[in-house]
Steps between C-alpha positions, in 0.01 A plus 500: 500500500757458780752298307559127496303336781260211590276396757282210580280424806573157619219471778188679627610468890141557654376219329780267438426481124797508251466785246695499188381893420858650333598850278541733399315429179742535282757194715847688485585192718365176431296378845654180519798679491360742786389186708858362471711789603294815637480668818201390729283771591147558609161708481366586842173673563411800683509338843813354458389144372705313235239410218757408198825357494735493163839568336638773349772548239701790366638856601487584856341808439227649670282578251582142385417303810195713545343257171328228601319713769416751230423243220337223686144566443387245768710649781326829424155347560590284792619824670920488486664786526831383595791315370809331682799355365685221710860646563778225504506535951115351445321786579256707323530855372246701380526672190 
C-alpha cells in the first residue's frame, strides 16, 4: 500500500500496559526489526493526550508515517487522531 514500512505499538501510555499490536498485515518489516531500529512516535487524542507510544520504520513519507494512525484499529476506538514522530533535537512533530 505505501511501500515498505512497519509499525508496532510498544505501550498503551494511559494505562501503563505494554502492547505488542504491530502491521501492516502483510509485515514488509519484521517488528522485531521495527522495535530495534524505528523512529519513536505517538497517537494522541483529540485533546491533546498521548494514548500510544511505538516505532516506526521505513520511507519518510507522509502518506507513510500517516500508518499506524490509519491502521491501528485500537487508536481509532480510543479516540487518536494524531500522530508525532520524535525528531533527532527530542521534540515532537506532528504529522
Amino acid at each position: 500500500m505505501y511501500g515498505n514500512y512497519g509499525w508496532i505499538i510498544t505501550k498503551n501510555v494511559q494505562d501503563g500496559c505494554a502492547v505488542a499490536a504491530h502491521g501492516p498485515a502483510y509485515e514488509a518489516i519484521p517488528p522485531d526489526v521495527v522495535d530495534r531500529a524505528g523512529i519513536p512516535f505517538r497517537l494522541l487524542d483529540g485533546a491533546c493526550n498521548v494514548v500510544y507510544e511505538g516505532q516506526f520504520s521505513g520511507p519518510v513519507e507522509p502518506v507513510a508515517l500517516q500508518a499506524p494512525l490509519a491502521e491501528f484499529e485500537e487508536a481509532l476506538e480510543h479516540g487518536c487522531v494524531q500522530i508525532q514522530y520524535r525528531q533527532e533535537s527530542g521534540e515532537w512533530l506532528s504529522i
